[in-house]
Biopython code that builds the backbone (N, CA, C, O; Angstrom):
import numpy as np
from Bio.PDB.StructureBuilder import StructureBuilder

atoms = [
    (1, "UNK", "N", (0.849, -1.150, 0.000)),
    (1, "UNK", "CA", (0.000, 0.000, 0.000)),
    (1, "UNK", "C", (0.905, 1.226, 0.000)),
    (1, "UNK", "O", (1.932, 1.224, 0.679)),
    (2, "UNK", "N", (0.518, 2.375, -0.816)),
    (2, "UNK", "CA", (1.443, 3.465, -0.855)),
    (2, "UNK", "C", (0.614, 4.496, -0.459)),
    (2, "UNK", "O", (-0.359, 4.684, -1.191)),
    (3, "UNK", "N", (0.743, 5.244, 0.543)),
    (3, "UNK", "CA", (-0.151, 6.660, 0.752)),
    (3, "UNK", "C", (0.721, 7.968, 0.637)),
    (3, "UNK", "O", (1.379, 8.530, 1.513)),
    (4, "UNK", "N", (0.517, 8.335, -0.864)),
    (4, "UNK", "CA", (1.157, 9.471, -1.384)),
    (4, "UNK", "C", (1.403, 10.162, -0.314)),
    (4, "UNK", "O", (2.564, 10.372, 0.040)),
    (5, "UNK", "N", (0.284, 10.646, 0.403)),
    (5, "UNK", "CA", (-0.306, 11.852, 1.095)),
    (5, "UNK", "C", (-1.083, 11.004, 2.244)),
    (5, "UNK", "O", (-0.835, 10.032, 2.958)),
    (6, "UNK", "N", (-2.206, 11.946, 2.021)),
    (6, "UNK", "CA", (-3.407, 11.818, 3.084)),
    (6, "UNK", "C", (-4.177, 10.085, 2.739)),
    (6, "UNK", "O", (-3.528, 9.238, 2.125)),
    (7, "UNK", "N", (-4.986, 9.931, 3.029)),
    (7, "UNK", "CA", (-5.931, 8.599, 2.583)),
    (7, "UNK", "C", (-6.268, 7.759, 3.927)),
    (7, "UNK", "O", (-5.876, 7.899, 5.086)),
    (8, "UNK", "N", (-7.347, 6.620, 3.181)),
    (8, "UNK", "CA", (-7.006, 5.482, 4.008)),
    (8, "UNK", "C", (-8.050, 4.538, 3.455)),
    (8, "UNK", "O", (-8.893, 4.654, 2.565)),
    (9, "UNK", "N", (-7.697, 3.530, 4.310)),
    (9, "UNK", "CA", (-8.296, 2.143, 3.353)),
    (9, "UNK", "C", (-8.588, 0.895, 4.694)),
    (9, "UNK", "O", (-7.863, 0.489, 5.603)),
    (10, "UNK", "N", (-9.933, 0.583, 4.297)),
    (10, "UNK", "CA", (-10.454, -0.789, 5.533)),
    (10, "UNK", "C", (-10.108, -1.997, 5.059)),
    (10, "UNK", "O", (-9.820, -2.198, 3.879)),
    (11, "UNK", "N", (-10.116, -2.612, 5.692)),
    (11, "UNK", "CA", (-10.466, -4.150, 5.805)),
    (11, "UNK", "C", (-11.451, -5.063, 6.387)),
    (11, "UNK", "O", (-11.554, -4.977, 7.611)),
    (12, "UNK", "N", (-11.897, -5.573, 6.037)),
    (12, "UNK", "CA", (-12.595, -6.777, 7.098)),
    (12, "UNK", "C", (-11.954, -7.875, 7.487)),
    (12, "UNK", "O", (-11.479, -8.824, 6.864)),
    (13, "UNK", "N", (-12.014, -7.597, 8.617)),
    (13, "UNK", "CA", (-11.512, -8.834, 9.464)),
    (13, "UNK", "C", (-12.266, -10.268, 9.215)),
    (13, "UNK", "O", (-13.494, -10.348, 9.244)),
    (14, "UNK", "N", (-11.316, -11.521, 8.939)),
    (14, "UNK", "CA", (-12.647, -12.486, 8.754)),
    (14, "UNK", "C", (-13.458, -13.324, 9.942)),
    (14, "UNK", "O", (-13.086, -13.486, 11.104)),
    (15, "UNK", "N", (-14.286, -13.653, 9.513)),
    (15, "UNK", "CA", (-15.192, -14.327, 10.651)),
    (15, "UNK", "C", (-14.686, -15.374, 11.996)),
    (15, "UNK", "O", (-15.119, -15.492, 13.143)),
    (16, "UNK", "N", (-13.513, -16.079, 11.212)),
    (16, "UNK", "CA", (-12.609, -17.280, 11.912)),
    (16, "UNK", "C", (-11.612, -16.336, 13.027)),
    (16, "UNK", "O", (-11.298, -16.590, 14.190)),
    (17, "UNK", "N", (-11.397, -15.593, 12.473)),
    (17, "UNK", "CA", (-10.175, -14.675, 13.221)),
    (17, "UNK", "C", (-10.335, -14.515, 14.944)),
    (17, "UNK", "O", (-10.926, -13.527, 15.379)),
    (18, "UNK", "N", (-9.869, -15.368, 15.724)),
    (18, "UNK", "CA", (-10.385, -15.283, 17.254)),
    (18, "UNK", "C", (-10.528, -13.449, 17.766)),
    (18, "UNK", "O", (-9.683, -12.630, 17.404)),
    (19, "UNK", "N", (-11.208, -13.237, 18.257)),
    (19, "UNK", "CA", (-10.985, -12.007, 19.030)),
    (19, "UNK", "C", (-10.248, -11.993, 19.916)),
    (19, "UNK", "O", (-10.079, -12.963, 20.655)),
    (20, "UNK", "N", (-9.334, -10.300, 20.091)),
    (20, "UNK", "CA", (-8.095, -10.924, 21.361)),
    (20, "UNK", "C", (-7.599, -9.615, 21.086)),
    (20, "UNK", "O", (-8.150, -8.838, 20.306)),
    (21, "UNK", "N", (-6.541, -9.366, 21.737)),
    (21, "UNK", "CA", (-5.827, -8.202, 21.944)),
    (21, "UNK", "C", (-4.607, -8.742, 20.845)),
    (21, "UNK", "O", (-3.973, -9.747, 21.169)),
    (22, "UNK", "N", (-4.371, -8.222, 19.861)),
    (22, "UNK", "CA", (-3.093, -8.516, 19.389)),
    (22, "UNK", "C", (-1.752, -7.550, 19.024)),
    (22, "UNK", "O", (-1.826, -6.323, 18.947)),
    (23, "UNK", "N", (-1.092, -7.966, 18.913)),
    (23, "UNK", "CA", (0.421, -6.699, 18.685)),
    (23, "UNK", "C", (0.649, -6.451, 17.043)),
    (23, "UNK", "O", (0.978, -7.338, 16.255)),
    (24, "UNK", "N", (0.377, -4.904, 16.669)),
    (24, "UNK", "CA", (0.030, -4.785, 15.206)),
    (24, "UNK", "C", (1.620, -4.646, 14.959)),
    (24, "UNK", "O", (2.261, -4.413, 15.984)),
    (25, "UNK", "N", (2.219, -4.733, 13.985)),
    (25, "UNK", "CA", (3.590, -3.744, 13.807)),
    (25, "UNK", "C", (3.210, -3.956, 12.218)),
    (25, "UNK", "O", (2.401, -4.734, 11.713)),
    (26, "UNK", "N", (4.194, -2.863, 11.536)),
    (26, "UNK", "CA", (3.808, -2.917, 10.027)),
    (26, "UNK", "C", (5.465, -2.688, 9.355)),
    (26, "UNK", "O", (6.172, -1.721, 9.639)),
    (27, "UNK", "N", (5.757, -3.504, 8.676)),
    (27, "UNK", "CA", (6.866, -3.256, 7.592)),
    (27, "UNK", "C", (6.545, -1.964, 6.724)),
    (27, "UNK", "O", (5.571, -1.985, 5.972)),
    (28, "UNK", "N", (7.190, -1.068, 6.801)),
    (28, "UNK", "CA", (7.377, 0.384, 6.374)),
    (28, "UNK", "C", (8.489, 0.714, 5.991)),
    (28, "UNK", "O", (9.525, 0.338, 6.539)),
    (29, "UNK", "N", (8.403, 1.927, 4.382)),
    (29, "UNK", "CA", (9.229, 2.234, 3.829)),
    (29, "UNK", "C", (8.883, 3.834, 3.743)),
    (29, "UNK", "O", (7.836, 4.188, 3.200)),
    (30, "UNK", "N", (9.868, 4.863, 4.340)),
    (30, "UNK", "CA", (9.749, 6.435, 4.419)),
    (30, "UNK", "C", (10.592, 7.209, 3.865)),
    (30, "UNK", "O", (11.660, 6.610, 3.992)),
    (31, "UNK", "N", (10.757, 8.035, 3.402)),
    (31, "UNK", "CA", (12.114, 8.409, 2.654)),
    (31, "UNK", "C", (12.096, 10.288, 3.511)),
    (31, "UNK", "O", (13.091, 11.012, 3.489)),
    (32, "UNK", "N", (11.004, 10.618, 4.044)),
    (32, "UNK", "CA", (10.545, 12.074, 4.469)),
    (32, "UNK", "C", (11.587, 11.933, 6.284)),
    (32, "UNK", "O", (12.104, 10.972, 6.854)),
    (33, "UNK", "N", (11.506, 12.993, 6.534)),
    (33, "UNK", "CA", (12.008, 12.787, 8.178)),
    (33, "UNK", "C", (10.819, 13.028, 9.003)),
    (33, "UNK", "O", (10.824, 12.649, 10.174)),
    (34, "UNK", "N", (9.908, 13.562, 8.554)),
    (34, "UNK", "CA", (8.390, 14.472, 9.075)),
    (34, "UNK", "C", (7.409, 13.488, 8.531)),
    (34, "UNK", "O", (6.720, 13.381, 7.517)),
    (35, "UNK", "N", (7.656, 12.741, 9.749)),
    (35, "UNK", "CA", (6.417, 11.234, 9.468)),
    (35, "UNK", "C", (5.175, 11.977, 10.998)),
    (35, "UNK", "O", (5.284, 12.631, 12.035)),
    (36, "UNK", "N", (4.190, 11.351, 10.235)),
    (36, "UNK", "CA", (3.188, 11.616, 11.493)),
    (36, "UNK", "C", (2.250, 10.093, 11.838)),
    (36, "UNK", "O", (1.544, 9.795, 10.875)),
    (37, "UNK", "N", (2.181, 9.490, 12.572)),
    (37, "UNK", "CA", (1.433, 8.290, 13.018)),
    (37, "UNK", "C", (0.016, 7.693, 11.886)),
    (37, "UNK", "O", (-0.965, 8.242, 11.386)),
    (38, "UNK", "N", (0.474, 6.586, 11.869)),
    (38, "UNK", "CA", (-1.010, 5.709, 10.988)),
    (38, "UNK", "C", (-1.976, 5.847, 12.131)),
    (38, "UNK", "O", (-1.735, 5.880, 13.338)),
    (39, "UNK", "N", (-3.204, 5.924, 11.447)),
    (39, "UNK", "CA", (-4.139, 5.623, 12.961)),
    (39, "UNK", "C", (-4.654, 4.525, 12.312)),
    (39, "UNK", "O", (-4.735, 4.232, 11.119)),
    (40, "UNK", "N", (-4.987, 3.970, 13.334)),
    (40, "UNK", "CA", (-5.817, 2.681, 13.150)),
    (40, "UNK", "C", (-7.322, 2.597, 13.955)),
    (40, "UNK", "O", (-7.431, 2.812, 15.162)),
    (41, "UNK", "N", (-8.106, 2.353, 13.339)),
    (41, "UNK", "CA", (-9.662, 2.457, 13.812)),
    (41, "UNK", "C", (-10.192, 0.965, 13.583)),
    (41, "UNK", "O", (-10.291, 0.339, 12.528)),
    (42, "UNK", "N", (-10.476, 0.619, 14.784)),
    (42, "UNK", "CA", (-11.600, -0.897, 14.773)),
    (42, "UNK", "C", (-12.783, -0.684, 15.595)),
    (42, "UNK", "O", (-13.083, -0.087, 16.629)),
    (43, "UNK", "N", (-13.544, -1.702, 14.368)),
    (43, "UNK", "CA", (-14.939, -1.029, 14.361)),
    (43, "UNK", "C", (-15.333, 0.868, 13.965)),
    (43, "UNK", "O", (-14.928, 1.707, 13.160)),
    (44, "UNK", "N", (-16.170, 0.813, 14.900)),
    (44, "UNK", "CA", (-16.777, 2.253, 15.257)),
    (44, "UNK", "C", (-16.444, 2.806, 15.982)),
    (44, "UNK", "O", (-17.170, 3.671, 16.472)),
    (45, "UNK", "N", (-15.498, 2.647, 16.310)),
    (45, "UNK", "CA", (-14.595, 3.139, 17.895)),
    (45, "UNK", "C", (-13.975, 4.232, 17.390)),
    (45, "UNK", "O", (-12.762, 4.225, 17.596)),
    (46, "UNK", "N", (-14.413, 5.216, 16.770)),
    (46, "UNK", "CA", (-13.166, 6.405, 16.112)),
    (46, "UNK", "C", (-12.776, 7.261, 17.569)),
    (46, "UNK", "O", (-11.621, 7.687, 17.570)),
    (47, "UNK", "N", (-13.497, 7.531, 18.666)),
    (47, "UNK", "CA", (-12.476, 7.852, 19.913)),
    (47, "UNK", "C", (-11.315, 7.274, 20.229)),
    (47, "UNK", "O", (-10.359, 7.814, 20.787)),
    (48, "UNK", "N", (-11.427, 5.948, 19.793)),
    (48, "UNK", "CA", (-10.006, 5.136, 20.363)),
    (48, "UNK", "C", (-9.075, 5.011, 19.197)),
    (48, "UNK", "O", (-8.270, 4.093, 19.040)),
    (49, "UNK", "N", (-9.257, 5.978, 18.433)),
    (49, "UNK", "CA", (-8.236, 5.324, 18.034)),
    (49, "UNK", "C", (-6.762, 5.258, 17.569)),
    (49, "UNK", "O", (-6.185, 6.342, 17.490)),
    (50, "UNK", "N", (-6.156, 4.282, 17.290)),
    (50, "UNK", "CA", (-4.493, 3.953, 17.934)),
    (50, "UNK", "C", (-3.865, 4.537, 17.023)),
    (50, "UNK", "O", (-4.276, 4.378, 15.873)),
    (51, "UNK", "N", (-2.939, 5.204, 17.211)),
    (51, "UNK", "CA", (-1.731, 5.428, 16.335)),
    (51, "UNK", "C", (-0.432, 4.782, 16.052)),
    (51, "UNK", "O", (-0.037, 4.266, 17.098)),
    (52, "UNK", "N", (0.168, 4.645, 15.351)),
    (52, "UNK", "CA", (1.290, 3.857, 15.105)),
    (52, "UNK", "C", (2.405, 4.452, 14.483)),
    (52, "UNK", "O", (2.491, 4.558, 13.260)),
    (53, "UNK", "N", (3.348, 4.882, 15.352)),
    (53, "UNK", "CA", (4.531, 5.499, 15.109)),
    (53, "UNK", "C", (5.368, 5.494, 14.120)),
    (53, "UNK", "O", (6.383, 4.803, 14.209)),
    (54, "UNK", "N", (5.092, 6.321, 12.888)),
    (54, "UNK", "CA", (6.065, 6.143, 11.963)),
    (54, "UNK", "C", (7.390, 6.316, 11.974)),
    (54, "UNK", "O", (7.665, 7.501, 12.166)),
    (55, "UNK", "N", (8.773, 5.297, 11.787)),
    (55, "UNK", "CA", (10.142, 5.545, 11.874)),
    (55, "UNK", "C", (10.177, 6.493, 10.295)),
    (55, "UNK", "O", (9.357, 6.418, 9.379)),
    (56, "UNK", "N", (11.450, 7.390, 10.382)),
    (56, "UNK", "CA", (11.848, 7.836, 9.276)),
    (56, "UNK", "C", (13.134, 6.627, 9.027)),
    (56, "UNK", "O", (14.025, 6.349, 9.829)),
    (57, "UNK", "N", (12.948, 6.146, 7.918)),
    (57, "UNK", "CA", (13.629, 4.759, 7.043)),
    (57, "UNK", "C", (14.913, 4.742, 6.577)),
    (57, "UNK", "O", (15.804, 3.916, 6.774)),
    (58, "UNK", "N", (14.901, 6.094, 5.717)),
    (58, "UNK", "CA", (16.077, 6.757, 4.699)),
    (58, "UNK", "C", (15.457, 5.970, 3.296)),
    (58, "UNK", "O", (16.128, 6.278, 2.312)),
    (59, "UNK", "N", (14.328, 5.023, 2.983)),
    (59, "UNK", "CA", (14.567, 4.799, 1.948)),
    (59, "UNK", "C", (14.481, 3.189, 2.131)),
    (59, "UNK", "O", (14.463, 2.494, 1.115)),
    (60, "UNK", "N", (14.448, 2.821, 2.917)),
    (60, "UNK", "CA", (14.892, 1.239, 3.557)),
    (60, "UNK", "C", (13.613, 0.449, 3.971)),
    (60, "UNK", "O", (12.894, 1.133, 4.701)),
    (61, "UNK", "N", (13.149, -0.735, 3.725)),
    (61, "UNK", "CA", (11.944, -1.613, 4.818)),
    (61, "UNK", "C", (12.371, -1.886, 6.401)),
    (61, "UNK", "O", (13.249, -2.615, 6.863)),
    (62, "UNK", "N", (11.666, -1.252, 6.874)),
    (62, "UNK", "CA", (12.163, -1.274, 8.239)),
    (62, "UNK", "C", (10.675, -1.842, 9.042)),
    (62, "UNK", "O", (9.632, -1.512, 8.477)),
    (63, "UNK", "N", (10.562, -2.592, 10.198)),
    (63, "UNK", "CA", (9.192, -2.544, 11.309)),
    (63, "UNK", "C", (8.763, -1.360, 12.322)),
    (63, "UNK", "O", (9.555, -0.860, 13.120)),
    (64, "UNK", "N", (7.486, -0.994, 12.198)),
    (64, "UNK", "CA", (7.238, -0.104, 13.068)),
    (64, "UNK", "C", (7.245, -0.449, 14.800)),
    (64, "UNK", "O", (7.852, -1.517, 14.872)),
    (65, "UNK", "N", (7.012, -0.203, 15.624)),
    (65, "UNK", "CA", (7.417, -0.561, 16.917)),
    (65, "UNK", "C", (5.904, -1.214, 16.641)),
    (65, "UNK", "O", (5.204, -0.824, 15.706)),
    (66, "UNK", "N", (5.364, -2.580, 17.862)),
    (66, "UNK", "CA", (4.347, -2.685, 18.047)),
    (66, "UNK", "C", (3.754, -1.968, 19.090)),
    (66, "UNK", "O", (4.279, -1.293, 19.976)),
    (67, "UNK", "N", (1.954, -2.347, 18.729)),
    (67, "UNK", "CA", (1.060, -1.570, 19.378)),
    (67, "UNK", "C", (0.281, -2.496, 19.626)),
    (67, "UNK", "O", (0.103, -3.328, 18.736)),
    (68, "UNK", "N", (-0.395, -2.634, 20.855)),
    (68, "UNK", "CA", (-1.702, -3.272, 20.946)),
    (68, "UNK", "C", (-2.957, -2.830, 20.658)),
    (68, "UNK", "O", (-3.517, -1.774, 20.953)),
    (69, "UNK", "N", (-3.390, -3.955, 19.930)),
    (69, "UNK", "CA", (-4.564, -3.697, 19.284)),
    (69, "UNK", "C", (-5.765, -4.496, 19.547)),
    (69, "UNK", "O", (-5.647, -5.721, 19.584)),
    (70, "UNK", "N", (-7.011, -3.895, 19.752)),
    (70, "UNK", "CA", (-8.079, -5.375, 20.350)),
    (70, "UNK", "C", (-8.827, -5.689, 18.899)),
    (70, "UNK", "O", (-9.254, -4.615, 18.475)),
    (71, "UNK", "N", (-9.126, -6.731, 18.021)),
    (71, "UNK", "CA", (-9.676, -7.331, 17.457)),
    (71, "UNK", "C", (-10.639, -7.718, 17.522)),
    (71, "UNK", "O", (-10.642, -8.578, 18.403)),
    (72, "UNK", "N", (-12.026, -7.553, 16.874)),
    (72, "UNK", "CA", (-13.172, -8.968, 17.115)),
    (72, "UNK", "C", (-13.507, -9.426, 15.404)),
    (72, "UNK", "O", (-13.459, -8.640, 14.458)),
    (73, "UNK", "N", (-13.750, -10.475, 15.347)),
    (73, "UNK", "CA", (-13.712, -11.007, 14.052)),
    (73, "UNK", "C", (-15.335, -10.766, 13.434)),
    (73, "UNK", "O", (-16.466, -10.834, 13.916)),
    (74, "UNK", "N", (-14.786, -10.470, 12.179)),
    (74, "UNK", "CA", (-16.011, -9.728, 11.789)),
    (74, "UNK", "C", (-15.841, -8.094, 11.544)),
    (74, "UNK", "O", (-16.442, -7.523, 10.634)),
    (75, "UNK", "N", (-15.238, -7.631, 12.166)),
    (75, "UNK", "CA", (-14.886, -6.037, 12.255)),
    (75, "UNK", "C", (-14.418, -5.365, 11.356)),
    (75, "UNK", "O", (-13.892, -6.212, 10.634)),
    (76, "UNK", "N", (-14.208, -4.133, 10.784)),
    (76, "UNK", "CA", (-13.777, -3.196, 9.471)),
    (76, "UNK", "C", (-12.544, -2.747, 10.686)),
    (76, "UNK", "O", (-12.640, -2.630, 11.908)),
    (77, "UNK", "N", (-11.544, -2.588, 9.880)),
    (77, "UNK", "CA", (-9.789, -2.202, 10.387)),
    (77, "UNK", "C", (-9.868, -0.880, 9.402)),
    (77, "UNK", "O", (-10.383, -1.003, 8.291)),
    (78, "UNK", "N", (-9.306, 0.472, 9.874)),
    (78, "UNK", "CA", (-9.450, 1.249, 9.140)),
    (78, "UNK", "C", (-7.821, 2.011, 9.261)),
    (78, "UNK", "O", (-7.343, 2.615, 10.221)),
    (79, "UNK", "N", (-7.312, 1.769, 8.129)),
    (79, "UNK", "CA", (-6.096, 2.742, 8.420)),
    (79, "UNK", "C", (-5.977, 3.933, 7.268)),
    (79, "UNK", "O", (-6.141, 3.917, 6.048)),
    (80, "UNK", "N", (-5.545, 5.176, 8.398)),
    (80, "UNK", "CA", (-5.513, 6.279, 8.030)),
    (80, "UNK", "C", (-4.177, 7.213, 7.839)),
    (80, "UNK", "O", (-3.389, 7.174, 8.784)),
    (81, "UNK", "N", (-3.907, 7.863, 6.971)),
    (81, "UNK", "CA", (-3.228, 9.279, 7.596)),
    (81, "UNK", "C", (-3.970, 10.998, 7.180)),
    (81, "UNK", "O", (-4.731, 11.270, 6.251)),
    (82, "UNK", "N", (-3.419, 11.897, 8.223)),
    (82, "UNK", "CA", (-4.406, 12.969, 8.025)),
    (82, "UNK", "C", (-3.785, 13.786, 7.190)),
    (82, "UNK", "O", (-2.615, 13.606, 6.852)),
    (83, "UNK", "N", (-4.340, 14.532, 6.878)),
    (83, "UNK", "CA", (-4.143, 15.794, 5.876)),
    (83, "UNK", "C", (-2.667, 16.377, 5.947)),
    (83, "UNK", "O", (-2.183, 16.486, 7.074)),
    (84, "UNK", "N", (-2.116, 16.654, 5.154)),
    (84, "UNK", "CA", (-0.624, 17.406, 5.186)),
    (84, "UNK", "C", (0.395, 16.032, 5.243)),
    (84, "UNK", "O", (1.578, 16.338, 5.392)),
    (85, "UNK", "N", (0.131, 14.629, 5.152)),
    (85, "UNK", "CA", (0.770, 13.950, 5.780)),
    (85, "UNK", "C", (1.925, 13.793, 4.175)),
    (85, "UNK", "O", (1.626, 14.025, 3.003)),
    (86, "UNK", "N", (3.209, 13.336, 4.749)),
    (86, "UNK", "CA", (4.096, 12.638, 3.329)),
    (86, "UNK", "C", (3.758, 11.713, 3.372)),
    (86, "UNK", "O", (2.892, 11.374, 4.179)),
    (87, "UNK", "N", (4.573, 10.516, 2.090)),
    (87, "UNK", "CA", (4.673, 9.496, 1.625)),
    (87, "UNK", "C", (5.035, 8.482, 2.427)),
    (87, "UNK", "O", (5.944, 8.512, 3.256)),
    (88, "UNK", "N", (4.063, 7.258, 2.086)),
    (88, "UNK", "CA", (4.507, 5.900, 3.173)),
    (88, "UNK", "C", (4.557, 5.289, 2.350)),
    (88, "UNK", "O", (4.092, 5.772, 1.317)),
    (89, "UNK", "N", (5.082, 4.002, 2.285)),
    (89, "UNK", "CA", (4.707, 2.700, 1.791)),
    (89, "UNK", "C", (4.695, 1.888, 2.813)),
    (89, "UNK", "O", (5.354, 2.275, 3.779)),
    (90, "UNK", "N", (4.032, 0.652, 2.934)),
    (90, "UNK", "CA", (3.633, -0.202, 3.490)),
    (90, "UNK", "C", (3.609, -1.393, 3.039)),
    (90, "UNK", "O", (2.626, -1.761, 2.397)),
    (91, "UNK", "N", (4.763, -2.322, 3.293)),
    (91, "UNK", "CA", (4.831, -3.522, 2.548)),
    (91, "UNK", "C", (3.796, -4.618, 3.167)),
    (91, "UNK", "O", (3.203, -5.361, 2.385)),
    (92, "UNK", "N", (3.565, -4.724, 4.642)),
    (92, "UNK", "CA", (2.890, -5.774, 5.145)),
    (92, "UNK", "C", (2.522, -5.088, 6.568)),
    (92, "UNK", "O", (3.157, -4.123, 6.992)),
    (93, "UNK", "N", (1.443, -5.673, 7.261)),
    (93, "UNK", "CA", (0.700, -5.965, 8.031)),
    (93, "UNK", "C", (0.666, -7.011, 9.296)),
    (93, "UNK", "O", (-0.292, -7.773, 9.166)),
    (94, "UNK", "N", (1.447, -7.275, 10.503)),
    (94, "UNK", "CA", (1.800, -8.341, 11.387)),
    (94, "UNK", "C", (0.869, -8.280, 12.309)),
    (94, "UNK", "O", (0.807, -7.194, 12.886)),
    (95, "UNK", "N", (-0.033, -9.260, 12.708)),
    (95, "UNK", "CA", (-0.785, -8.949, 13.609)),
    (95, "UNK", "C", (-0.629, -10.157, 14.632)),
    (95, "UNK", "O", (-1.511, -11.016, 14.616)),
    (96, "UNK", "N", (0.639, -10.305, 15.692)),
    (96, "UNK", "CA", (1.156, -11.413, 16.470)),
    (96, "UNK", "C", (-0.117, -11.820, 17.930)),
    (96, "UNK", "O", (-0.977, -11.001, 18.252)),
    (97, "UNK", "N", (-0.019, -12.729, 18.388)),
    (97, "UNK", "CA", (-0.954, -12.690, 19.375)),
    (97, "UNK", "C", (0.161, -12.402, 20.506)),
    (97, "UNK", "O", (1.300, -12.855, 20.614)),
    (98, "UNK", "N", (-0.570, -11.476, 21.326)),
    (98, "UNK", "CA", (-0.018, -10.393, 22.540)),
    (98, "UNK", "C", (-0.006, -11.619, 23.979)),
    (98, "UNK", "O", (0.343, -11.251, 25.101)),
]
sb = StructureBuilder()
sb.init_structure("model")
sb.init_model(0)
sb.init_chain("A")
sb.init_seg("    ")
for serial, (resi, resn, name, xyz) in enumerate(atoms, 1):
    if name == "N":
        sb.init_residue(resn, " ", resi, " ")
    sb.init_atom(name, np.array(xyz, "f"), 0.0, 1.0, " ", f" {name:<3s}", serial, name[0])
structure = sb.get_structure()
């Protein structure tokens, strides 16, 4: 996934997927030094929701630190960045059990 800029994009979680608290981290590529946090939204919960610390890369695939995240299967995963934001790429998605 590449977010020029601003954007964002859901998922559905599938039905099998146990519910649970899990540890998100994401393989990321930044080339900017002026990174600002992915948020992440599950469900309808837009009060809660998590951010995920973007490293500046140089250019490189690097992991973001993990975050805990609560899951229920069935759910829309919504990741965002806000307005003014630079360029990410995003090679993958880790979602380990915590």
């Amino acid at each position: 996934m590449n977010f020029v800029a601003d954007g964002a994009v859901e998922y559905e979680v599938p039905d099998e997927v146990p519910s649970k608290t899990y540890v998100l981290k994401c393989e990321v590529c930044t080339v900017s030094t002026k990174q600002v946090p992915l948020m992440v939204i599950v469900g309808d919960d837009s009060e809660n929701a998590i951010e995920v610390p973007i490293p500046h890369t140089n250019g490189e695939w690097q992991d973001t630190d993990g975050v805990p995240i609560n899951i229920e299967a069935g759910a829309t995963i919504r990741f965002s960045r806000p307005k003014g934001s630079l360029g990410l790429a995003i090679k993958k998605f880790v979602f380990a059990a915590s």
